[in-house]
DRENSE-233854 format. One record per residue (C-alpha): x, y, z. Coordinates in steps of 0.05 Angstrom, whole numbers. Layout:
// residues N
- X, Y, Z
...
END
This chain:
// residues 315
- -1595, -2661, 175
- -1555, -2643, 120
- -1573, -2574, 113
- -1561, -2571, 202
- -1487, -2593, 189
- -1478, -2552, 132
- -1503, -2489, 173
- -1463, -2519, 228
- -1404, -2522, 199
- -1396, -2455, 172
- -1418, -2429, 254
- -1371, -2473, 283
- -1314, -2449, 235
- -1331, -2382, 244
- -1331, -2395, 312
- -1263, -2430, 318
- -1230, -2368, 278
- -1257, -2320, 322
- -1230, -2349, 387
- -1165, -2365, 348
- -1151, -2291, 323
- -1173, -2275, 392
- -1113, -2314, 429
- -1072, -2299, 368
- -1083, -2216, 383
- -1072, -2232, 465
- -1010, -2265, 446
- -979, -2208, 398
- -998, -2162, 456
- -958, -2201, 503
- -893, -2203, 461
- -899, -2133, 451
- -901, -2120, 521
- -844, -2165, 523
- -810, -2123, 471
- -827, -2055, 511
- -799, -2080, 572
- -734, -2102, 548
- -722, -2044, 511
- -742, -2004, 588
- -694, -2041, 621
- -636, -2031, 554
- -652, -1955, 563
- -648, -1947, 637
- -579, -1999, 629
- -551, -1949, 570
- -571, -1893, 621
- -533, -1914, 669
- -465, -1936, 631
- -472, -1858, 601
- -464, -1841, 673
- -411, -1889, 694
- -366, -1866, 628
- -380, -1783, 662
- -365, -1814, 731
- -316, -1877, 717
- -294, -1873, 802
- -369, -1893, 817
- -368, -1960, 784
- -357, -2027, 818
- -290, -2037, 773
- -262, -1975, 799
- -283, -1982, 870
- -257, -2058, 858
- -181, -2022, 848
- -188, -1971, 901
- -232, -2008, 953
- -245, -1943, 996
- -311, -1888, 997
- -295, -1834, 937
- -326, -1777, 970
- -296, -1722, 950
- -262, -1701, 1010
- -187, -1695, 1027
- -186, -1764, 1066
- -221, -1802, 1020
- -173, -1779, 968
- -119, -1793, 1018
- -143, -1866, 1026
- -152, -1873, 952
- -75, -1859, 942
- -49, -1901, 1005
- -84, -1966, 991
- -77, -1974, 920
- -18, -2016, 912
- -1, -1963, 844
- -12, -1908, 872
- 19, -1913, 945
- 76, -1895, 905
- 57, -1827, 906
- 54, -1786, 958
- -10, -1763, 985
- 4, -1699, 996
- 54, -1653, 957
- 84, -1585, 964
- 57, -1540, 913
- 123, -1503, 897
- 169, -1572, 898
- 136, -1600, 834
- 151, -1531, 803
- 195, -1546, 736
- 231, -1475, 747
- 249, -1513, 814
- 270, -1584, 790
- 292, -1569, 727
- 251, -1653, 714
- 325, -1679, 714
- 307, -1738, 756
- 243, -1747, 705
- 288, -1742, 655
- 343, -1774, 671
- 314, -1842, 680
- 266, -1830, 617
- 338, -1831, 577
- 362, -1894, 615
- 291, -1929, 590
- 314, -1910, 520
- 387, -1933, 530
- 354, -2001, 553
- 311, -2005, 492
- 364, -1981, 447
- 419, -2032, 472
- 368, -2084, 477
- 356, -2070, 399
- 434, -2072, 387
- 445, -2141, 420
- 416, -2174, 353
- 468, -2150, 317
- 528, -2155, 352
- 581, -2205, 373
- 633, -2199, 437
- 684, -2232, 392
- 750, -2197, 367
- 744, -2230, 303
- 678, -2205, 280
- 656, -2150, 334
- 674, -2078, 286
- 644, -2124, 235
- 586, -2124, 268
- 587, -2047, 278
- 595, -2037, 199
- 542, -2094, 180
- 496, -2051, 235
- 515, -1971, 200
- 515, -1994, 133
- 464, -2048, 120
- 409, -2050, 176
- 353, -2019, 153
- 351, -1953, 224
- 412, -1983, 239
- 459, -1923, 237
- 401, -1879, 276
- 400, -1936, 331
- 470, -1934, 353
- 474, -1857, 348
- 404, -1854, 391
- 447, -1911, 438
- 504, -1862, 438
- 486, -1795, 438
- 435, -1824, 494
- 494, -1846, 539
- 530, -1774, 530
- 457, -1742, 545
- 453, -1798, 613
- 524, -1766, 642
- 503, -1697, 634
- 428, -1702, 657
- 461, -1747, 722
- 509, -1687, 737
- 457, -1639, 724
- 404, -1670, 771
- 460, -1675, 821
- 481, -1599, 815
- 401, -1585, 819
- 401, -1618, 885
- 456, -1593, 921
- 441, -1521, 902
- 378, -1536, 929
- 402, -1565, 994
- 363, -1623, 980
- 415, -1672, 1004
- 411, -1650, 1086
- 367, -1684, 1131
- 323, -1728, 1126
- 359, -1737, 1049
- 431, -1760, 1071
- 426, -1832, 1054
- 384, -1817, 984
- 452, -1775, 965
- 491, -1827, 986
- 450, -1869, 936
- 452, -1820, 880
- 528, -1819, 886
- 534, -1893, 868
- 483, -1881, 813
- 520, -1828, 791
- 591, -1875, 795
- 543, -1933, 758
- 532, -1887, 702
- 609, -1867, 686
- 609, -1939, 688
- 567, -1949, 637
- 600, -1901, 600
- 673, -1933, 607
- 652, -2001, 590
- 608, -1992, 533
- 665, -1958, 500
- 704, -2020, 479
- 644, -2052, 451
- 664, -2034, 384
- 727, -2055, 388
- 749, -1998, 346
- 822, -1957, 357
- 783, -1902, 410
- 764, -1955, 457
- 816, -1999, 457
- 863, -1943, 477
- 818, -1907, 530
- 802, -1988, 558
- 881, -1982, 563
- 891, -1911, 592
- 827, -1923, 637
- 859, -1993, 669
- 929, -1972, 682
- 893, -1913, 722
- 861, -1975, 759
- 925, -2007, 773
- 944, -1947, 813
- 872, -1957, 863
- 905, -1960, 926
- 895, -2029, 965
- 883, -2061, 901
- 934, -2045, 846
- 1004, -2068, 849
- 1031, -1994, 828
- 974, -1960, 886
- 994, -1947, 960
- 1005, -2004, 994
- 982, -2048, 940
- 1049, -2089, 939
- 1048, -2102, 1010
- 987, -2129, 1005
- 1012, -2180, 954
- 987, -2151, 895
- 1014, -2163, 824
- 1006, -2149, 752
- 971, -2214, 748
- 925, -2211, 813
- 906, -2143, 825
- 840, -2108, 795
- 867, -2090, 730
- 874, -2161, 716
- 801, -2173, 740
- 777, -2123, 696
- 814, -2142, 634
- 816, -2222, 647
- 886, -2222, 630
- 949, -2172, 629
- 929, -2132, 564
- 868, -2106, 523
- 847, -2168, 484
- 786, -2220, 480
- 779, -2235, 552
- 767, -2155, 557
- 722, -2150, 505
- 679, -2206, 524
- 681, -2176, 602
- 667, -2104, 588
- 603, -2139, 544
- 581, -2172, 608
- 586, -2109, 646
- 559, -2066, 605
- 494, -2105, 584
- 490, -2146, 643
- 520, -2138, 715
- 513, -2056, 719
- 450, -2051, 690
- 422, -2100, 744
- 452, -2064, 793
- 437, -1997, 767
- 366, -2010, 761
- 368, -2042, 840
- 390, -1978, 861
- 342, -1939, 812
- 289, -1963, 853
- 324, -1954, 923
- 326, -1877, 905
- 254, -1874, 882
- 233, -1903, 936
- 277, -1859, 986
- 252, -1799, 948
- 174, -1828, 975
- 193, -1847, 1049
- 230, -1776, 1057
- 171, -1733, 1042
- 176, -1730, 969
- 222, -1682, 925
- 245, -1631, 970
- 221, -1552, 962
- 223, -1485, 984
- 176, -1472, 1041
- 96, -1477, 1012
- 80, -1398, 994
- 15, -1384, 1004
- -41, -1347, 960
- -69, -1289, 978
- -134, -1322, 979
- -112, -1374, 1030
- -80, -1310, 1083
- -141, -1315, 1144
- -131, -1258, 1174
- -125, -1268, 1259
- -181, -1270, 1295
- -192, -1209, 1336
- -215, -1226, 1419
END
């Protein structure tokens, strides 16, 4: 009996070990399958990422933007621009020889890029400065002299608003030599007008900001002009019989008072930085969007390519 068990024992061990090295190798097999199938499905998954980042407008984000068919034909494309709520700014279509810079001159473009840096600029400048008589050229010395950029941001501010005038005047020459203002245009030239009246605006109030000897006197030349607005200065046509006075009529409302002090100051800041921006940038968008509705930027009539001539067909 002993000697059975003892020859049973090492069979039934050698046994065991077999069918456990057995499962053991079915089991390794398994998770390498496991392995080779993952790394499948990571390969065909890379594979088709490569091909979304060659073909971005065939993915589900894109398509989740656009929400139309991207076939590459002119509707599609057509679709793609008119019901995207970004991109319906944009015309579908275009003349060819409008967008030409030897055409536009990019005045408009460039024109309200300058107004985006006045914005920033002056945004920059309101950290520093005061409305207050007592400490507002203060404030313009503490900002040339000690700000670190400081002197560079209020020549960028300034030189900017000088560029604004010109580029405004420019844009508006470009146009009418262009005869971009007749129909369907009329009312968008009406619009550009009061932009271009907004600007000089600008200009005017943001000169007694310093509070220096040049804008107090051209605040004082540039209000007794006003007093002479007919209707609404006491001095302009039929100002007085409208009841007008040196202490009711619209050079008192711009000035809050009878001469160039405080109540000016503190006024032309709240012009300049508040009320005509706001209404500047209201009628900003009016124009763009004008500019859309009639047709986009007006242009010569299309010329065509020699390639695109069909010759007429011959019966």
């Amino acid at each position: 009996m002993p000697e059975k068990n003892g020859t049973d024992g090492p069979n039934g061990a050698a046994g065991n070990g077999s069918d456990s090295s057995s499962a053991g190798g079915n089991g390794a097999k398994k998770r390498v399958a496991v392995i080779v199938e993952g790394a499948k499905a990571v390969r065909t998954q890379a594979t088709q990422e490569i091909k979304a980042l060659k073909h971005p407008e065939k993915t589900d984000l894109w398509k989740s933007m656009l929400r139309v068919k991207h076939d590459e034909t002119p509707r599609s494309r057509a679709l793609g621009v008119l019901s995207n709520v970004f991109l319906h700014l944009h015309p579908a279509k275009i003349n060819r020889d409008a967008v030409a810079y030897r055409y536009t001159w990019g005045m408009g473009g460039m024109t309200f890029y300058v107004y985006i840096t006045l914005v920033f600029t002056g945004t920059l400048l309101m950290f520093y400065y005061h409305p207050s008589k007592i400490v507002a050229f203060r404030d313009i010395l503490y900002l040339e002299h000690d700000v670190p950029f400081g002197k560079l941001l209020r020549n960028m501010h300034r030189w900017g608003a000088h560029l604004m005038v010109i580029m405004v005047e420019l844009h508006m020459f470009r146009v009418f030599l262009t005869g971009s203002y007749k129909s369907p245009r009329q009312f968008n030239w009406v619009v550009g007008v009061i932009l271009l009246v907004l600007t000089l605006l600008l200009s005017f109030t943001g000169y007694l900001l310093p509070d220096d000897q040049l804008g107090f006197w051209a605040v004082t030349v540039g209000t007794n002009m006003a007093r002479a607005t007919p209707l609404l200065g006491h001095d302009g046509p039929f100002g007085r019989q409208l009841g007008m006075t040196p202490f009711n009529d619209v050079r008192f409302g711009l000035l809050g008072g009878s001469i160039v002090d405080a109540n000016a100051l503190l006024r032309a800041y709240i012009w300049h930085c508040v009320a005509i921006p706001i209404i500047a940038s209201t009628f900003m968008v009016v124009h763009f969007w004008r500019v859309r509705k009639d047709g986009g930027i007006s242009g010569p009539a299309p010329v065509m390519l020699e390639s695109e001539i069909k010759e007429p067909r011959k019966f």
